[in-house]
N, C-alpha and C positions, 0 to 999 in steps of 0.2 A: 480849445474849440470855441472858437464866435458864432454865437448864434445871431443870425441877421433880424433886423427889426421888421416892423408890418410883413410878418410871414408864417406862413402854416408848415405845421413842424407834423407828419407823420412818424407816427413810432409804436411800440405794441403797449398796449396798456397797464404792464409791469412795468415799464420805464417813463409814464407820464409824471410821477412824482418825484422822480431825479431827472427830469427834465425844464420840470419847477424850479427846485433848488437853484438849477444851474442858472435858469432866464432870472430868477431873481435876485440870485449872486453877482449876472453881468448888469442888470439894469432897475434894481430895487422894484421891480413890478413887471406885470405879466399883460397888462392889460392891451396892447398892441401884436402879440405873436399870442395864436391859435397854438393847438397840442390837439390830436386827435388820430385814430386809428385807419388803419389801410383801410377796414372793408366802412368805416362810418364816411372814410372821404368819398368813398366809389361811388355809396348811397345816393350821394347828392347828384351827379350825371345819371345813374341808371335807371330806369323804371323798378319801382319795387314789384320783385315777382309775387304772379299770382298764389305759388305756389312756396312753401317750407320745404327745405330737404328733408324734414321728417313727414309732411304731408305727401312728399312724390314717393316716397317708401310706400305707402297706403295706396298710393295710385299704381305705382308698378305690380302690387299682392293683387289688387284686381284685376289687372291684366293678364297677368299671368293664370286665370283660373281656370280658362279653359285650354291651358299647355296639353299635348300629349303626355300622357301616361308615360309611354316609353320612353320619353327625353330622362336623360342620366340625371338632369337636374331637377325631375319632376318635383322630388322630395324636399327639397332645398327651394320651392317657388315662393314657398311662405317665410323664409327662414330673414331676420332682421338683416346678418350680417351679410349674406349672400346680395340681398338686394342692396345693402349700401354696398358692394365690391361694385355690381352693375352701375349704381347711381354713379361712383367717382370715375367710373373708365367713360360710362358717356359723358358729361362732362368735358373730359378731354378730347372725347371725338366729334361734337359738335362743338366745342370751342375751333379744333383744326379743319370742321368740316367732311369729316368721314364719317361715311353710311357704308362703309363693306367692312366685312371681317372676318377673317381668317375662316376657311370651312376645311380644311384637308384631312386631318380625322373627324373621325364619330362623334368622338367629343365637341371638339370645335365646330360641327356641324351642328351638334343637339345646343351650344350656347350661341351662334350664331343667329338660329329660328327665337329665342329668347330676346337677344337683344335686337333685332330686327322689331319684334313687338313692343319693344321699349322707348326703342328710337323715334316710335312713330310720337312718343311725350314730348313735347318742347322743351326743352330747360333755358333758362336765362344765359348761359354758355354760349348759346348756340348765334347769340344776337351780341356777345360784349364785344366780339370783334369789333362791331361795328360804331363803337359809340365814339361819339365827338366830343374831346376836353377843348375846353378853352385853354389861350394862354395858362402854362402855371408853371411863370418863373419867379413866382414867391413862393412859390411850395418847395418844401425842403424832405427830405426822406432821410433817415435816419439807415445806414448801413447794420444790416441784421441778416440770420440764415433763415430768409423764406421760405416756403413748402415753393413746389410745381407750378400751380396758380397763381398764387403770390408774383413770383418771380416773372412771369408774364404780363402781368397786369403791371407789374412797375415798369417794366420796358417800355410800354405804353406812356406810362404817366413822364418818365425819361424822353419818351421824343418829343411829348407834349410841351416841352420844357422844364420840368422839375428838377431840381438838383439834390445830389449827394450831400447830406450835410456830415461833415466826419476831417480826418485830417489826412493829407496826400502825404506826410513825410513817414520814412519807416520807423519804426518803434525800437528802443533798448531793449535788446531780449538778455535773457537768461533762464539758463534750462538746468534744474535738479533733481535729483530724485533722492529719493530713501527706503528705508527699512520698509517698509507698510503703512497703508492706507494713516493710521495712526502718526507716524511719525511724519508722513506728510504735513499734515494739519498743524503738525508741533510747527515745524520746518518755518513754514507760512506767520505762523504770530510769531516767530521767535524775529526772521525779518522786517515785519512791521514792526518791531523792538528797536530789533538793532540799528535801522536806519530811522529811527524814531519819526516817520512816515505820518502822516495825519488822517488819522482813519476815516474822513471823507472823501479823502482820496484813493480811497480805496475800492476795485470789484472783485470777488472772487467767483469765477467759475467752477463749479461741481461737474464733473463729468459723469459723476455717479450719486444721482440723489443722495445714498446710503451713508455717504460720506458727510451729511449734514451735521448730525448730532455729535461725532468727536471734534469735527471743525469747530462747532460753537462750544464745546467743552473746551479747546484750546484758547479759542477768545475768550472767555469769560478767567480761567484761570489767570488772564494775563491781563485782565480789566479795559480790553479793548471792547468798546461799545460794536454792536452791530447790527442788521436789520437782513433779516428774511425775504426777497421778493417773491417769490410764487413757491410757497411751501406749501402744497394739493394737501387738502384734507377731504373725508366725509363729509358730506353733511346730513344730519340727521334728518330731516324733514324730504332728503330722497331717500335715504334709508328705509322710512316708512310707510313712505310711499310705493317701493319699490316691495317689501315682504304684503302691503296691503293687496296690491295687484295681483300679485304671484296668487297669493289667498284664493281672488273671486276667480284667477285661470284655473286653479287645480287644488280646488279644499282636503289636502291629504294631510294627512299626520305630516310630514317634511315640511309643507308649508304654514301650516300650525304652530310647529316647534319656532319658523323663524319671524311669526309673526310675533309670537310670546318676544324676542329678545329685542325686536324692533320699535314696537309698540307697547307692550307691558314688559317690560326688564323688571317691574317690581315682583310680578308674578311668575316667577322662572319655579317656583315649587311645581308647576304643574308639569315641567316638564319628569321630574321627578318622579308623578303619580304616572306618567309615560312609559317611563322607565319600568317600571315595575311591572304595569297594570296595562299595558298596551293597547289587550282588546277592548278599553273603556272608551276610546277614541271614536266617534267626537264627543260624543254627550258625557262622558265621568261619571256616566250611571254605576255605580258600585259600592253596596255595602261589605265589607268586608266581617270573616264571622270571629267570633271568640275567640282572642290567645290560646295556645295550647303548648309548654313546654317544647323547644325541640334547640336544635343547634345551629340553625341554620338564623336565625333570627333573634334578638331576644325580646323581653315584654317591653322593654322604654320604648325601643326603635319600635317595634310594629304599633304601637299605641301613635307613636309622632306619624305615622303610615296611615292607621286610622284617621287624624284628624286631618291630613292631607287630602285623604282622597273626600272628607265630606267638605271641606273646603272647595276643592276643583267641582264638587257637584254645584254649590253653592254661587262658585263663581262661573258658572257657564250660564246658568241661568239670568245671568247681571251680563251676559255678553253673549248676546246671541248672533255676531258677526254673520246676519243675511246682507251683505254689500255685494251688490248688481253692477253689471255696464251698465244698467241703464238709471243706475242711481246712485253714481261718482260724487254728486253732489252732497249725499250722506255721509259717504265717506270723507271728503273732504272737510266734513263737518268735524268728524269726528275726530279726524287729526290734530284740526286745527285745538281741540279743546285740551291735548295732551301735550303739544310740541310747545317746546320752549322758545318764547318772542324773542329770537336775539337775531340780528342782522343779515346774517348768513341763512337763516332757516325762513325768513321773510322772503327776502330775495328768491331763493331755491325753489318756495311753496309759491309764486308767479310765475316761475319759470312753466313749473307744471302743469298747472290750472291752465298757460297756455297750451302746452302738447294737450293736456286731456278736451282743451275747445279744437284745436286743429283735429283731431282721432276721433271724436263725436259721430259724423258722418257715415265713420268707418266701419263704427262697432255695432257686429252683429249677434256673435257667439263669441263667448270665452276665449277662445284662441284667437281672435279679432285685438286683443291685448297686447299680442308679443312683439310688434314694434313700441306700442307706448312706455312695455316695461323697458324693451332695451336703451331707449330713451333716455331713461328716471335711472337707471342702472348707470348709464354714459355722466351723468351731470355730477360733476366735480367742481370744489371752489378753490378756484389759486389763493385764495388766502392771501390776497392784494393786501400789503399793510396799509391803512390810514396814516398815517404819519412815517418817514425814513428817520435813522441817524445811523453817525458810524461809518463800519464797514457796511457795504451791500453786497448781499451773498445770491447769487443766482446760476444762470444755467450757463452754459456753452453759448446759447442765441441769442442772450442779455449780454456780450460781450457788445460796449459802443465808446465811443469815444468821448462821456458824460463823467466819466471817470480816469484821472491820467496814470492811474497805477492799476495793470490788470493781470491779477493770480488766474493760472488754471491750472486742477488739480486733477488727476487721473486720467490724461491723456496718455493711455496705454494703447496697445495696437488693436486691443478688441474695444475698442474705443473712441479711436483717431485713426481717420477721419470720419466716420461711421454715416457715408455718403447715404443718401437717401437710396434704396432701390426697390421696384415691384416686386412683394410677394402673394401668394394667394392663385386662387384662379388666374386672374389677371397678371401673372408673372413678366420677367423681363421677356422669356422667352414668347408669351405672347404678343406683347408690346412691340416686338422684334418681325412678328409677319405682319406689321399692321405700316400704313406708312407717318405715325406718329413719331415728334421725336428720338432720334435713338439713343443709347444709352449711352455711348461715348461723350455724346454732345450734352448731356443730363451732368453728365459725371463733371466734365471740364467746367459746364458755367457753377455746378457747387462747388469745384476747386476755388475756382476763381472767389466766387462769393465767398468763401469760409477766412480765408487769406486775406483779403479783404476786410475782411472783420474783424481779425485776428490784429491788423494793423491798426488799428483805429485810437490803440490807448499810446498816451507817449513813452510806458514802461510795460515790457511784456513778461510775465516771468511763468515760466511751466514748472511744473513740481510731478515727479512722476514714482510711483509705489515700483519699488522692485520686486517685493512677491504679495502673497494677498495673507490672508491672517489664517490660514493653512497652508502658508510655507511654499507653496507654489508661485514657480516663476512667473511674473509676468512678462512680456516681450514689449521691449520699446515702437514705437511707432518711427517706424522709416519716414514716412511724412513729415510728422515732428519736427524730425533731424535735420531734413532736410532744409526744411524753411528755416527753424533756427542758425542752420550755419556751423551746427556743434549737436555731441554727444552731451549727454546728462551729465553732470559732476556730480558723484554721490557724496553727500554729506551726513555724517555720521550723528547720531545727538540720543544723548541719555535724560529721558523721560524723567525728573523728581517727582514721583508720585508722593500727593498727600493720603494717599489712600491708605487704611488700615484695616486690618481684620476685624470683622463685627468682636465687642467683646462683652464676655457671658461673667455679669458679677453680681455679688449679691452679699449683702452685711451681716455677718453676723445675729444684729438684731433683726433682721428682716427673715431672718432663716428660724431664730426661733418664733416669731410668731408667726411662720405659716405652715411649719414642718413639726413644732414642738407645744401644742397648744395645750395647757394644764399643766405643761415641763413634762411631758409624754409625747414617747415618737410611737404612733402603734400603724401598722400595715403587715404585709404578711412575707414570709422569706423570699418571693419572686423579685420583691421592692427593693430588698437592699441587693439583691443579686444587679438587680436593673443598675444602682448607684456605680455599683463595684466595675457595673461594663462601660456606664457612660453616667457621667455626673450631671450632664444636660436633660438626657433623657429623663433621669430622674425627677428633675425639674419642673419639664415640663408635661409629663406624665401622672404625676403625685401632687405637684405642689398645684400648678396653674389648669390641673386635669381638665388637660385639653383631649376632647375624646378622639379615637383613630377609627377612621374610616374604615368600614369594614361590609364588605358584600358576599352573597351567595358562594361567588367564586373563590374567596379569600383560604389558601391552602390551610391553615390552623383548624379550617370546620372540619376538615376531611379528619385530622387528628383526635379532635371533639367528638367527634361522631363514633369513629372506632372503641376510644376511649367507655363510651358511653354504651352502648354495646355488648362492649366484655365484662363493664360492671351488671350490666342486668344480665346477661344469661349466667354470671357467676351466682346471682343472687336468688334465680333459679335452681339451678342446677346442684350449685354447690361446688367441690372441686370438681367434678364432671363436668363442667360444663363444655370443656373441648372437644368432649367425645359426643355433641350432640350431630344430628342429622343435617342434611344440607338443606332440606325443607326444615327444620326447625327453626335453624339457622336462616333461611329468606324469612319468614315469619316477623322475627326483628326487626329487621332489614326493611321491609315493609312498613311496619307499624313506624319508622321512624321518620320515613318519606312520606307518610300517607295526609298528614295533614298540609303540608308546605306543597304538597302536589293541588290540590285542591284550593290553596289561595294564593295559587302564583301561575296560575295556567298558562302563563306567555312560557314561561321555565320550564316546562312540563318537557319539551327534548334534552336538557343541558340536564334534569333533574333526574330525570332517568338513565340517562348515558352514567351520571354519580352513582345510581344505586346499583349498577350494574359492577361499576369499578371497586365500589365497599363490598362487595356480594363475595366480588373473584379475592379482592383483599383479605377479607378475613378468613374468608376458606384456605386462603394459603397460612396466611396466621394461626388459625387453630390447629393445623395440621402439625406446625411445630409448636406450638404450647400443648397440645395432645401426650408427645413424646416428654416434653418436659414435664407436665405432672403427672404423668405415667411413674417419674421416679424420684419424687418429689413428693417428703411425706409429712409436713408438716397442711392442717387446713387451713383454707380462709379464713381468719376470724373477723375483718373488718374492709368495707371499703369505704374510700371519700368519707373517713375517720381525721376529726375537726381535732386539732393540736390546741394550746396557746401555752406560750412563755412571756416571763417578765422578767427583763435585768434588770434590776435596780442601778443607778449611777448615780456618781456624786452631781447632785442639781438636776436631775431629770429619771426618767424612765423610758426602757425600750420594751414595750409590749408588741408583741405579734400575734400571730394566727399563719395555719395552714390546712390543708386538709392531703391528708397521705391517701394515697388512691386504691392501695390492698396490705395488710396486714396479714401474715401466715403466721400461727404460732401451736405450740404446744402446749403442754401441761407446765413448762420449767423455761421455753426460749420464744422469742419471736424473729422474723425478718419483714424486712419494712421492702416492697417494690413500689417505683413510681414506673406510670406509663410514659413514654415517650413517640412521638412520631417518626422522628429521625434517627437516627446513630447516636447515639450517646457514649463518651467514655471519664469517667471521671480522672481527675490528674491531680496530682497534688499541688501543684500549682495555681490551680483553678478554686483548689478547696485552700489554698493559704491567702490566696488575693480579693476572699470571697466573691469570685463569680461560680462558684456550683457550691453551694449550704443545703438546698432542700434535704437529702438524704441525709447531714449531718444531722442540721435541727426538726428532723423529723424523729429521727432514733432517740433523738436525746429524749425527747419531749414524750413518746411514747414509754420509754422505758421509765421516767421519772410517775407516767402515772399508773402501770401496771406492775413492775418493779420487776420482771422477769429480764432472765440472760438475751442480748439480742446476740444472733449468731452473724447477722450480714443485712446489706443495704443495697439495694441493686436498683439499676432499670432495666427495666422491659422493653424493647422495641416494637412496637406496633407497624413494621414493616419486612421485608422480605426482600431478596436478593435473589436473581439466578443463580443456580447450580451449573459447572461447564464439568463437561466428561468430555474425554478425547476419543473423536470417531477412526480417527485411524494413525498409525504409528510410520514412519520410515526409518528403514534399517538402512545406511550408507556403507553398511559391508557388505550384506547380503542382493543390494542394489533393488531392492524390494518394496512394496509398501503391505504393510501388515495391519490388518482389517481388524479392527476392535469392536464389534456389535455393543450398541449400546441398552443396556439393560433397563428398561423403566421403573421394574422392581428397586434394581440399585440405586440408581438416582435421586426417588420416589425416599427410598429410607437414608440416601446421604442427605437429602431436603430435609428429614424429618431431623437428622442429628446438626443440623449446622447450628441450631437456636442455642445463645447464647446471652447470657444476664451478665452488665457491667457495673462495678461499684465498689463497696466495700467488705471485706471479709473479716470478719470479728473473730467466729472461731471457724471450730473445724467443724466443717458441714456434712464429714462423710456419715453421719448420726443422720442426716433428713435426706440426704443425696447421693441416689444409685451413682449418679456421672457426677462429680467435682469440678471435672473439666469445663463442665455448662457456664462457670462461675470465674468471669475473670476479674482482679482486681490489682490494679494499676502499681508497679514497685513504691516503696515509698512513704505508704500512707501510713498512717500513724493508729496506734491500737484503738479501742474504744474510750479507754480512760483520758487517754492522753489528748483523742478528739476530743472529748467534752467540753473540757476547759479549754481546746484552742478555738472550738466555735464561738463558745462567750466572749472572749477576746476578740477574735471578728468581727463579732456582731457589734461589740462595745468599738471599736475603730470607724466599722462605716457611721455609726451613731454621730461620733464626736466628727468626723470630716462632714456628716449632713448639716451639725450645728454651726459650723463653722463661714456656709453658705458656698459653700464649692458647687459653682455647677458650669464648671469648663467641658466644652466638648470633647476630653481627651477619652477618648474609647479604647477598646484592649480589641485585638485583630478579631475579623469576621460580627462585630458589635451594629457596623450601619446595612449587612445584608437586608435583613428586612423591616428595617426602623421606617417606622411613617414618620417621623422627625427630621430627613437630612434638607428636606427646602430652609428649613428653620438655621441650622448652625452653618448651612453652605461652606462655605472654604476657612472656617473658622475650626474645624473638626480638625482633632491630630488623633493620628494610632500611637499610644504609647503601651510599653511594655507595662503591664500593671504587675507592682511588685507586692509581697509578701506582707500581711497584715500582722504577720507574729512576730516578739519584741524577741531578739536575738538574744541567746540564753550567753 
């Protein structure tokens, strides 16, 4: 493409800087050919309007005030987006010169009286008809897909004399497609490869923004330089202008929350004291009273909760956020003092200081705001690079002939040619009883212009996804096909990933000095069970004790709670304690919610709905522990009874700790129960792989320091199941159905006998147990004696694999259900079969 000398070169201001390149490529300097934009060239013939399209927004909200009530649009008179739908169709109608509009229904009648009131506003539209260019057969326009306006206005500046600058011959095409969005992008750099292409000669068009970040992971893996043209970012300085406003329209906790993350992101704790503490909102008035044991919370956390909430007291008093409309100037103050000075937020924070001087006039009441905000919400920075090299990557309507090799990628059918058309109120179907252009005629000149565009580079190349990265077909563009001359040629290509699985390692010496400090490992049997399930976990649970997030709702309290419960009424009661009252029983129950109701009053529905569920829980729970220590004759002698052991090893020590949760014993035996929330069943496999020890190393540990026979090892479930009885029978001899009344009584006592203890059986129980049956234990398991020594051996395996520094994420099945760990090992975790820790005799 030649660009001609002493001539104004129109183009959009994402291409002024490869329009440089180019004049300075053909003629070492720039200083005789102008670069400048559509609406900066129009500037120069038109009268600057009196009026800002965001200021005529302002002027249509006053017009509109005193609408009828009854108009369908009454609601919608103040609303941002409604009045720019109206601004852009007048526009159109005072540019073509129409004052009628469609009245045939109710509707059309109620927005007609609307715009009738609007139209009486002059817009600059309504005069560009009429404007006189001079000669401008130096002026050159750059072939691009204009909006509606656009496109007319160049028509204009075309009779006036300006020319097309681009090239008349057609372009080499070539059309591919592949696997996914992904293997496009490969597709793309593998080409600029192989025809070893000069990456300034290069444009790529994205048909789908989204497609940016794997495109430039394919450039960069393959060392092709390249540049960005209009990659839209935030910017912060509307961000905070945009949560500022919101603020002084509507000071709610919602607007609160997004001011904190706008403007203090450093102080997001308070959202936290929110969380909790709700009704503190605004002021964080709130002393919080004295720890008191309970399950729901413990002493660290509510102490960090404490100094939270005097902190947000603290810091509201240092921020007493009274910003006014009529004191934007404060706030701007205020901004200015936290935003960061860099380029883009300079720029951004002008743009708005102008809308808030145009809005000034406006602003009455707080909701006088909601065009400023939409405004400050609207302003986006294309993220214009200062400098090009490379390839340049851009959109569909950055396709020009500044560049002679032109990729477009994702021209699919929901895609191509994605012709402009009206939606909204203003739909085509309205556009269609109006005598404004009609849509065929719309459609044809953006054919024409896309096509056009399309032509401009001297190598054309489409690259098209066959399905999307959920395997769903995409459909090719008939358009596409058309104008190419050809179907896609799919080209197939295998991806070399350098990617690897994160990997989880750790030396030896770095395991004993953070797992074995003094040459002792001490923690308590949940820890090595934790190892035995996932070696990571362990890790990072024990070693780098990373704490786990844990709230109100978190199912293990519900567990805790029961748990905690059945130890106090036992320690009341004694073995009776099943057979107490249901008013005895809420007493607890109460006492255990009574203080967390009290200093959590936002919780006080969710906390009660709890006590309500623990209440119906345990009443069914004691109903069968009732029956079971009905025949059950050994006492309670111990709960939440503290263990410890020490293996000695060669070069080290394993000390532990536990605490067993109930102890029954006699005058000559013991058996050890641990509570459980779930189903429990112990397996032998479980107990050779060490993921289930507690019952072993609890028994062991207890027996070695009473010295009495243990008879068995069990858990308890702290849960319950429905009972099903069949309400009625069919007999297909008798062709009959046979009615089975169902008994509550029976039910009632088959509930009572379902309860069942799983674990280990030592000896024979029928000495403490009317029912034996109560008592299952799993084939296989090995005697007491013969336990002993295999749990030492367990214990001495996970010991020496913790020294060793193992902390691979290989888990044993059902291990990541409820691990707060799996962001951490991501797709680096394996299920393996965890095998047997005892040496094969």
């Amino acid at each position: 493409m030649k660009i001609p000398e002493h001539s104004t070169i129109i183009a959009p201001a994402s291409l002024h800087l490869a329009l440089y390149q180019k004049i300075l490529a053909q003629y070492g300097g720039t200083f005789n050919i102008e670069v400048i934009t559509l609406s900066a060239f129009l500037q120069r013939y038109a009268q600057q309007p009196e009026y800002s399209d965001f200021e005529q927004i302002y002027r249509f909200r006053e017009a509109l005030q005193a609408i009828d009530p009854e108009n369908v649009f009454s609601t919608s008179r103040k609303d941002p987006a409604f009045l720019r739908a109206c601004l852009n169709f007048l526009k159109d109608a005072q540019y073509e010169g129409i004052d009628t509009f469609p009245d045939d229904t109710k509707k059309e009648q109620d927005l007609k009286s609307i715009l009738d009131i609007l139209n009486t506003i002059d817009l600059p539209e309504k005069t560009e008809s009429e404007l006189i260019y001079p000669n401008l057969d130096s002026v050159y326009i750059l072939p691009q897909e204009y909006g509606t306006a656009d496109r007319r206005r160049i028509r204009r500046l075309i009779d006036a004399g300006a020319h097309w600058l681009g090239n008349n011959t057609a372009p080499i095409k070539a059309y591919y497609s592949a696997a996914n969005a992904r293997r496009q992008a490969q597709l793309a750099a593998d080409l600029i490869i192989q025809n070893d292409w000069e990456a300034e000669d290069i444009f790529i068009a994205l048909s789908d923004p989204k497609d940016l970040a794997v495109l430039t992971q394919m450039l960069e893996n393959r060392g092709i330089p390249y540049t960005a043209l209009s990659a839209h970012k935030d910017v912060q300085a509307a961000k905070q202008w945009a949560a500022l406003l919101r603020w002084i329209r509507q000071p709610d906790e919602k607007q609160f929350r997004q001011l904190l993350h706008a403007l203090y992101p450093s102080d997001l704790f308070l959202e936290e004291v929110l969380d909790q503490f709700p009704e503190t909102f605004p002021d964080f008035e709130k002393t919080l009273p004295p720890y008191e044991e309970n399950v729901f919370i413990d002493e660290f956390s509510y102490a960090r909760l404490q100094d939270l909430t005097a902190r947000a007291r603290d810091w509201r008093k240092t921020h007493p956020l009274n910003w006014d409309i009529h004191h934007l100037d404060q706030a701007a103050a205020d901004i200015q003092a936290i935003l960061p000075a860099t380029d883009d937020n300079r720029r951004c924070f002008a743009r708005i200081e102008t809308l808030i001087q145009e809005a000034m006039p406006y602003l009455h009441e707080p909701e006088d705001l909601d065009p400023l905000i939409d405004a400050v919400e609207n302003i986006s920075d294309a993220g214009m690079p200062s400098t090009i090299s490379g390839v340049l990557i851009g959109t569909r309507s950055q396709i020009s002939s500044l560049r002679p090799i032109t990729f477009l990628l994702g021209a699919t059918a929901a895609r191509f040619p994605a012709y402009q058309q009206y939606t909204g109120i203003f739909n085509e179907a309205y556009y269609a009883k109006t005598s404004l252009p009609a849509l065929a005629d719309r459609l044809e000149e953006q054919r024409q212009q896309l096509f056009h565009v399309l032509s401009q580079p001297e190598q054309f190349i489409a690259i098209v996804p066959e399905y999307d990265y959920q395997s769903a077909e995409l459909q090719p563009s008939s358009e596409l096909e058309h104008w190419m001359g050809q179907t896609a040629h799919f080209v197939s290509l295998h991806e070399y990933d350098t990617y690897s699985p994160p990997a989880f390692t750790l030396s030896q010496k770095t395991a004993e000095e953070l797992f074995f400090p003094d040459h002792s490992l001490h923690g308590s049997v949940s820890r090595f069970e934790t190892f035995a399930n996932c070696p990571l976990k362990h890790y990072l649970q024990y070693g780098l004790r990373l704490r786990e997030e844990r709230d109100q709702t978190d199912l293990r309290i519900r567990g805790s709670l029961l748990h905690r419960i059945l130890e106090q009424t036992a320690k009341v009661y004694g073995s009776h304690y099943a057979e107490i009252t249901e008013k005895e029983l809420q007493t607890f129950v109460d006492h255990e919610f009574e203080w967390v109701l009290q200093t959590f009053p936002s919780s006080a529905y969710w906390l009660t709905a709890q006590k309500n569920e623990v209440m119906s829980d345990l009443t069914a729970i004691f109903t069968q522990l009732a029956a079971f220590e009905s025949e059950w004759h050994m006492r309670i002698d111990a709960q939440e009874h503290k263990i410890r052991q020490t293996i000695v090893k060669d070069g080290y020590t394993i000390s532990f700790t536990g605490y067993i949760d109930r102890i029954d014993a006699s005058e000559t035996s013991f058996c050890v129960f641990d509570y459980k929330t779930g189903s429990r069943t112990l397996r032998k496999a479980d107990f050779e792989s060490g993921r289930s020890l507690q019952l072993a190393v609890y028994t062991v540990a207890y027996q070695q320091e009473c010295g009495k026979l243990p008879v068995g090892a069990f858990y308890i479930t702290l849960s319950t199941s429905p009972e099903e009885e069949i309400g009625v029978k069919s007999s297909y001899n008798s062709k009959k159905n046979i009615w089975q009344p169902v008994e509550e009584a029976s039910l009632q006592e088959k509930f009572r006998m379902s309860f069942t203890a799983n674990g280990w059986t030592f000896q024979d129980l029928s000495t403490y147990a009317d029912n034996v049956n109560r008592f299952k234990s799993s084939k296989g398991l090995p005697s007491f004696e013969t336990m002993r020594s295999q749990q030492e051996e367990i214990l001495s395996s996970i010991g020496d694999e913790i020294r060793t520094g193992n902390i691979k994420p290989d888990h044993a099945a059902g291990a990541c259900t409820f691990c707060p760990y799996r962001p951490i090992c991501r797709n680096a975790e394996q299920e393996v079969s965890k095998p047997s820790r005892l040496k094969e005799e």
